[in-house]
PAZAPA-4460 file (N, C-alpha, C; in steps of 0.05 Angstrom, whole numbers, plus 32768, in hexadecimal, padded with zeros to 4 digits):
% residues 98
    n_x    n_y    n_z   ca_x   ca_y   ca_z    c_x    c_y    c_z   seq   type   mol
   7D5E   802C   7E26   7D72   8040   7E22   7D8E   8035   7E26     1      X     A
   7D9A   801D   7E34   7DAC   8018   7E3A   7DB7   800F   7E2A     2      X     A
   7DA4   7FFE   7E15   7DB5   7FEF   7DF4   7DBD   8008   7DE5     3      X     A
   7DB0   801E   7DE6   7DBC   803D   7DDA   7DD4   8045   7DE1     4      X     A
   7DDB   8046   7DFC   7DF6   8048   7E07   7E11   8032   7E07     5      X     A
   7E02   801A   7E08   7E15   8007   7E00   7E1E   800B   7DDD     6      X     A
   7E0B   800C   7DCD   7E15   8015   7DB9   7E29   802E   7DB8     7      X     A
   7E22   8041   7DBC   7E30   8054   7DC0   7E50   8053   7DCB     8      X     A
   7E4A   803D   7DE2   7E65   803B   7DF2   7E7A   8028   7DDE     9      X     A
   7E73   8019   7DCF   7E7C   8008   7DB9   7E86   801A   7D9F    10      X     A
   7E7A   802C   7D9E   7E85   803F   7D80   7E9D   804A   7D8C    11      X     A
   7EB6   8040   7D75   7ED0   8045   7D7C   7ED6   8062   7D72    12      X     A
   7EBA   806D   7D5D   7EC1   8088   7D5B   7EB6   809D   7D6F    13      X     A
   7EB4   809A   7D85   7EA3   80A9   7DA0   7EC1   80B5   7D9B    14      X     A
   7EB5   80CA   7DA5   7ED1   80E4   7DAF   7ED8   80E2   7DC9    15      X     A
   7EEA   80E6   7DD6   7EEA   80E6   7DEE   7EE4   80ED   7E03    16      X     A
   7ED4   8105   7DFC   7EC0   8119   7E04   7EA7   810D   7E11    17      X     A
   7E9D   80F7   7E05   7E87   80F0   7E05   7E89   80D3   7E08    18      X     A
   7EA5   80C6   7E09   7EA8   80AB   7E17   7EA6   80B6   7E3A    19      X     A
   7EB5   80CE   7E47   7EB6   80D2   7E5B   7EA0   80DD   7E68    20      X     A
   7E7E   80EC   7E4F   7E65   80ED   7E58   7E5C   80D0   7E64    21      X     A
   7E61   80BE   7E4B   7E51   809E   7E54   7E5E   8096   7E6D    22      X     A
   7E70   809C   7E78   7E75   808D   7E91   7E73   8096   7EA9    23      X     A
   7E6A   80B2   7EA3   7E5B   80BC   7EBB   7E3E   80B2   7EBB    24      X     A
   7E38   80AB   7EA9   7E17   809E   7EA9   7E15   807D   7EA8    25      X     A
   7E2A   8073   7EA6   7E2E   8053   7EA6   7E22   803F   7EB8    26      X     A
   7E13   802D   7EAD   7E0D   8017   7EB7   7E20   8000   7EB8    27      X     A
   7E15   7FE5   7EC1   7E25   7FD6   7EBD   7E29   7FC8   7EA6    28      X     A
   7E1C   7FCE   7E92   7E17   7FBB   7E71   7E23   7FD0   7E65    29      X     A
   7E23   7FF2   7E6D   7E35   800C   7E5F   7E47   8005   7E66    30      X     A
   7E52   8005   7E7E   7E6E   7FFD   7E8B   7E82   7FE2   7E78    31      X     A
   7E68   7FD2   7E73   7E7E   7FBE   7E67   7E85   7FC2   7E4E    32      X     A
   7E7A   7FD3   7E3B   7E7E   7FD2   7E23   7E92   7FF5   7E22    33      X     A
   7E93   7FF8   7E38   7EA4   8017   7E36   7EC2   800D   7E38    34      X     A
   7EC0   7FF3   7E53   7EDE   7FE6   7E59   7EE6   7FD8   7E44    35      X     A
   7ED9   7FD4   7E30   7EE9   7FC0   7E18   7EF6   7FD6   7E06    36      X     A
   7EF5   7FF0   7E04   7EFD   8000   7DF6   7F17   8000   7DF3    37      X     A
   7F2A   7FFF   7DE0   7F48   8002   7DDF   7F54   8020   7DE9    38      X     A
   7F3B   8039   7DE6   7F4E   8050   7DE3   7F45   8058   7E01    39      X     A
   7F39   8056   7E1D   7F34   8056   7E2B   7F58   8062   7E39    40      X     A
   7F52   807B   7E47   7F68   8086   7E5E   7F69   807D   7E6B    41      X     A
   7F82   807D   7E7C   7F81   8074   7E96   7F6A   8087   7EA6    42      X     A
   7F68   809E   7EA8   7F4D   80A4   7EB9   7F32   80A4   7EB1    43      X     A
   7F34   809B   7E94   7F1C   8096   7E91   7F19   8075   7EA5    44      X     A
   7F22   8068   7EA5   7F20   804C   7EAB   7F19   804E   7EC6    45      X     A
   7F2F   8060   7ED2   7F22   8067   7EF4   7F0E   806D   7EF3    46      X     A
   7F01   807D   7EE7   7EE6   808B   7EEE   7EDC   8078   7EE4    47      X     A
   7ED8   8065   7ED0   7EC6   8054   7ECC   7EC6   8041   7EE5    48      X     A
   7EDD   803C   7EF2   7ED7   8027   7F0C   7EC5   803A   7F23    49      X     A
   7ED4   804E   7F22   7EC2   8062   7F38   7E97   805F   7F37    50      X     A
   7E9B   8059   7F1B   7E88   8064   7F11   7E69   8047   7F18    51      X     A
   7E7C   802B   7F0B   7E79   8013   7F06   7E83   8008   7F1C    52      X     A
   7E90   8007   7F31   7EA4   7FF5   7F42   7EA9   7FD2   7F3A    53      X     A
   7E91   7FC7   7F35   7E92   7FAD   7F28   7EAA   7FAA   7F0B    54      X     A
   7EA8   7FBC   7EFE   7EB5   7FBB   7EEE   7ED4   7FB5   7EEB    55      X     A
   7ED7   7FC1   7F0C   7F02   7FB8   7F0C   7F0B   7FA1   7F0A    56      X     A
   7EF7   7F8B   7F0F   7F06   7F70   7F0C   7F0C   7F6B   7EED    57      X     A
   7EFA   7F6A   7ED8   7EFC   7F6E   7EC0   7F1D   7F7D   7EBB    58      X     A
   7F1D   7F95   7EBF   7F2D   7FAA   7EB6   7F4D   7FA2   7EC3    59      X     A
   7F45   7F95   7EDF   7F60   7F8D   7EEB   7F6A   7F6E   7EDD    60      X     A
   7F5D   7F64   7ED8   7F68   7F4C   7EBD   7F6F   7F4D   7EA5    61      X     A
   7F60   7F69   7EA1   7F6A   7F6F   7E81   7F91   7F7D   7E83    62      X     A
   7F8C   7F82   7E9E   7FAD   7F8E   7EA3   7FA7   7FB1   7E96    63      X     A
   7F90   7FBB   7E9C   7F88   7FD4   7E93   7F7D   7FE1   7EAB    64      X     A
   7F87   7FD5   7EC4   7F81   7FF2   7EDB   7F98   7FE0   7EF3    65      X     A
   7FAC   7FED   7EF8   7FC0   7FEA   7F07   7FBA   7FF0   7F2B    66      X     A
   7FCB   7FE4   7F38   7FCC   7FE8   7F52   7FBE   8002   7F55    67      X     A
   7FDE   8017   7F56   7FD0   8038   7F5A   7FB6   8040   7F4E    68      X     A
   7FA4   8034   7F44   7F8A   8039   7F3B   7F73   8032   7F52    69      X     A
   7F7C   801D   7F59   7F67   8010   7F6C   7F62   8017   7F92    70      X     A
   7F53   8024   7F8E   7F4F   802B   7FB3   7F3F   800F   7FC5    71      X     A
   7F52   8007   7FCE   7F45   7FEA   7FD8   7F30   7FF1   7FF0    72      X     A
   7F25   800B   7FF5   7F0D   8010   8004   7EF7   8019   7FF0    73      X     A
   7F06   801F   7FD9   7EE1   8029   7FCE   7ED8   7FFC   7FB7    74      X     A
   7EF7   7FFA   7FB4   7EF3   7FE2   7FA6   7F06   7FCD   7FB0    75      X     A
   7EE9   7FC0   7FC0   7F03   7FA9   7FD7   7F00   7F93   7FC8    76      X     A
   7EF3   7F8A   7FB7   7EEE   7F72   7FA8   7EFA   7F73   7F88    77      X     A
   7F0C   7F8C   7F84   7F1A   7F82   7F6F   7F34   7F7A   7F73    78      X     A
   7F38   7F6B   7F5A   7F5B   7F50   7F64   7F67   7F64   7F67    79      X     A
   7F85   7F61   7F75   7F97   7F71   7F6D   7FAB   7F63   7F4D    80      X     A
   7FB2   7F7D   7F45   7FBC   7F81   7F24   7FCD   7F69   7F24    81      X     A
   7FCC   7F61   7F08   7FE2   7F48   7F04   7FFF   7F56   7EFF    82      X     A
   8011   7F4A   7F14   8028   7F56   7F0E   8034   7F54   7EF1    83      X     A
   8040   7F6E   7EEF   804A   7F73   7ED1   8033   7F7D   7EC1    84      X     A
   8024   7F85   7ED0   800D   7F97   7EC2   800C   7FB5   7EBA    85      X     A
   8024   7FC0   7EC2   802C   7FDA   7EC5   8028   7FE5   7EDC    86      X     A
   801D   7FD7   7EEA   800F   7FE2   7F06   8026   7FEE   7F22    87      X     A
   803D   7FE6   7F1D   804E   7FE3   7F2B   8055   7FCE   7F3F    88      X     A
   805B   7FD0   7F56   805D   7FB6   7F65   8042   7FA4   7F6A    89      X     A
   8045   7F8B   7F6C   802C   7F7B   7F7C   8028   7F80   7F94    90      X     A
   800E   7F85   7FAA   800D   7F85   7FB8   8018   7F73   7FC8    91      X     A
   801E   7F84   7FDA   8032   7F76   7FF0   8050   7F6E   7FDA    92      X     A
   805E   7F71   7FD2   8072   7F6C   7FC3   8088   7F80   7FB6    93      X     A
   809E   7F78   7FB3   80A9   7F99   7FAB   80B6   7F98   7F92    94      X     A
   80B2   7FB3   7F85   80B0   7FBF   7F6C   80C7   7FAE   7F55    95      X     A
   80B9   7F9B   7F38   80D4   7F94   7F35   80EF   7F9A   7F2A    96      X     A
   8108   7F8D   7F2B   8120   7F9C   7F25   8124   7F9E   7F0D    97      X     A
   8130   7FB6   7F02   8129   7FBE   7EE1   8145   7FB5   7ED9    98      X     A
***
């Protein structure tokens, strides 16, 4: 069943409706083929980490889940965001001057 959903998670014509069913049901082989998606929300992406947790390191290199996304108690093993990611400041570091 899981090559069904990975397919699924890969069709760029999924509605959004039903990108945000698959990631309540996500594995880790769904998870990866849901994070490559271009049209992915910012809360869809949280809930996919919520969902997946392994998945934030991926997503935090792609520069597609920022600081404020990441709760470093539910996910202590993902990097923190590459600055200039949109994420806002680097940890430990302050916000830069515009």
């Amino acid at each position: 069943m899981s090559h069904v959903l990975c397919g699924l998670a890969a069709n760029s014509a999924l509605p959004a409706e039903l990108v945000d069913r698959l990631i309540t049901v996500a594995d880790a082989d769904t998870a990866a083929e849901l994070a490559g998606r271009e049209d992915l929300t910012r809360a869809q992406v949280r809930a996919l980490v919520t969902r997946v947790p392994e998945i934030a390191v991926r997503l935090v290199h792609e520069g597609r889940l920022t600081e404020a996304d990441i709760d470093p108690v539910a996910q202590p093993d993902a990097p923190p965001p590459r600055p200039g990611a949109g994420g806002g400041a680097p940890r430990g570091g302050a916000a830069p001057a515009e």
